[in-house]
N, C-alpha and C positions, 0 to 999 in steps of 0.2 A: 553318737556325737563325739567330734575329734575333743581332746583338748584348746585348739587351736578353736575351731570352733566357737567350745563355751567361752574360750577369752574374748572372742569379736562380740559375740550374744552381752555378754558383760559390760564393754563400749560402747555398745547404743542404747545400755540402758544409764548411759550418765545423767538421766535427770534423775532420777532416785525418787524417795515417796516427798507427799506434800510439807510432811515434815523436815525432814532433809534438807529439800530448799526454801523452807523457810528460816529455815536454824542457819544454815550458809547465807542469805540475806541479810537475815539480822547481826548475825555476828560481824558480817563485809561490813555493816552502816556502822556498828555501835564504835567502828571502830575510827569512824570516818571524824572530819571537822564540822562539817553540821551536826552531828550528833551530838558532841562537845559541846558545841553552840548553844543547843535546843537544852543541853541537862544545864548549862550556867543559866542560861534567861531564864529558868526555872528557876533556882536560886535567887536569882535577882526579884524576881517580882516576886517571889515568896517575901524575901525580906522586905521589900518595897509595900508589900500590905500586913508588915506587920505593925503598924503605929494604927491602919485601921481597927486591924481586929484586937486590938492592944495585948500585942503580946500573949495572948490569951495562951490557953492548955490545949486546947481543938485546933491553933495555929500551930503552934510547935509539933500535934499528934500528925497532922496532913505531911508534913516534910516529913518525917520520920517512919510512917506507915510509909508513903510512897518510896521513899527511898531505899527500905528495908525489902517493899515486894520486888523493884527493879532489882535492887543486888541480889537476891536470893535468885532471879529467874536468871540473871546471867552467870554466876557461877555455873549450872548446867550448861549454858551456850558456850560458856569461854572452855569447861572441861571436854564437851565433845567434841570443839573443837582442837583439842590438843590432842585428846585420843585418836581423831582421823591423821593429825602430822606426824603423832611419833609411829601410828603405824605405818604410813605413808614413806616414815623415814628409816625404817626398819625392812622397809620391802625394797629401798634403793641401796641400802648399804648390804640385803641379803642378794641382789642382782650383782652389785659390783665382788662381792667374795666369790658368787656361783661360775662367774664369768672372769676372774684372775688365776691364769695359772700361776699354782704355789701357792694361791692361799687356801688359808685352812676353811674346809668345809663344815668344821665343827663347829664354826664359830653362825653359822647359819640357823634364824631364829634364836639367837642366842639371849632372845627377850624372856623366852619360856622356860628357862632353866630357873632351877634351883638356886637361893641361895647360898649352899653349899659348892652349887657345880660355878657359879658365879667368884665365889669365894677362889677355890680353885685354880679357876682359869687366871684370876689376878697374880696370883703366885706363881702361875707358868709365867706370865709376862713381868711379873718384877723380876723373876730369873735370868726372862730374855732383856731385858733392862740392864738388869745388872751385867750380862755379857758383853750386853753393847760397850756399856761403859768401860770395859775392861780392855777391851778393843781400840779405845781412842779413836774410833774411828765414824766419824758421825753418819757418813754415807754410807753404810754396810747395812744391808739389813738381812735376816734371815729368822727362821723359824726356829723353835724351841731348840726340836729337835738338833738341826746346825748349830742353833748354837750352843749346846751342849757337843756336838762334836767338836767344833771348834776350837772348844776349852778345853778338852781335850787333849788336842792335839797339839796345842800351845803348850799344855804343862809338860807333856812326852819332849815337845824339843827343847823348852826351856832346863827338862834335866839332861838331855846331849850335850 
């Protein structure tokens, strides 16, 4: 099987498992205005039968058990669902690098690095930051490398 292949095999399997799209359902609605709707009218008619149940300890325990189970099941929905965008958003900014000539390839999955190699790369770009700045020139752009030549090459003519 080509690669090209497993990539088409991969698109028609875009319904994924029962979970999947249930978890993408849920998360589409909770995020919706009926959803909103439906968690205030809840509040409302909680507070609305609190003079029946007078205020009781089993009235205040109901809002707070349900509220507590809801919030705890959506943190997982809202986290998976961030997990799928920022990978999502990690595989389109690793397409646009793969696919610019002159950009750095290094910088490709650059989610899976190190700390340290993270740390790093900052410091290549506060360099290249700093060069730009040095440049006055806002529409120049180039890579480390350049522009470490380029500083270079300034200081050489600035002593002629």
């Amino acid at each position: 099987m080509t690669s090209k292949e497993s990539f088409q095999e991969i698109g028609t399997q875009r319904q994924g498992s029962f979970f999947q799209r249930m978890a993408q359902r849920i998360t589409q609605w909770s995020g919706s205005t009926g959803a909103f709707l439906l968690a205030l009218g809840t509040i409302v008619v909680w507070a609305i039968s609190g003079p029946i149940f007078k205020f009781s300890e089993t009235w205040q325990l109901v809002i707070n058990t349900g509220t507590t189970i809801v919030t705890f099941l959506m943190v997982f929905l809202i986290q998976r669902g961030q997990n799928k965008d920022s990978l999502v958003l990690h595989l389109k900014l690793n397409e646009l690098i793969a696919a610019t000539k002159g950009a750095s390839n290094r910088l490709i999955n650059a989610q899976d690095f190190t700390e340290e190699e993270i740390a790093l790369l900052h410091q290549f770009y506060c360099l290249l930051a700093e060069k730009a700045h040095q440049d006055n020139d806002l529409g120049r752009t180039h890579t480390v490398e350049e522009a470490e030549e380029n500083h270079v090459e300034k200081l050489e003519h600035q002593r002629n």
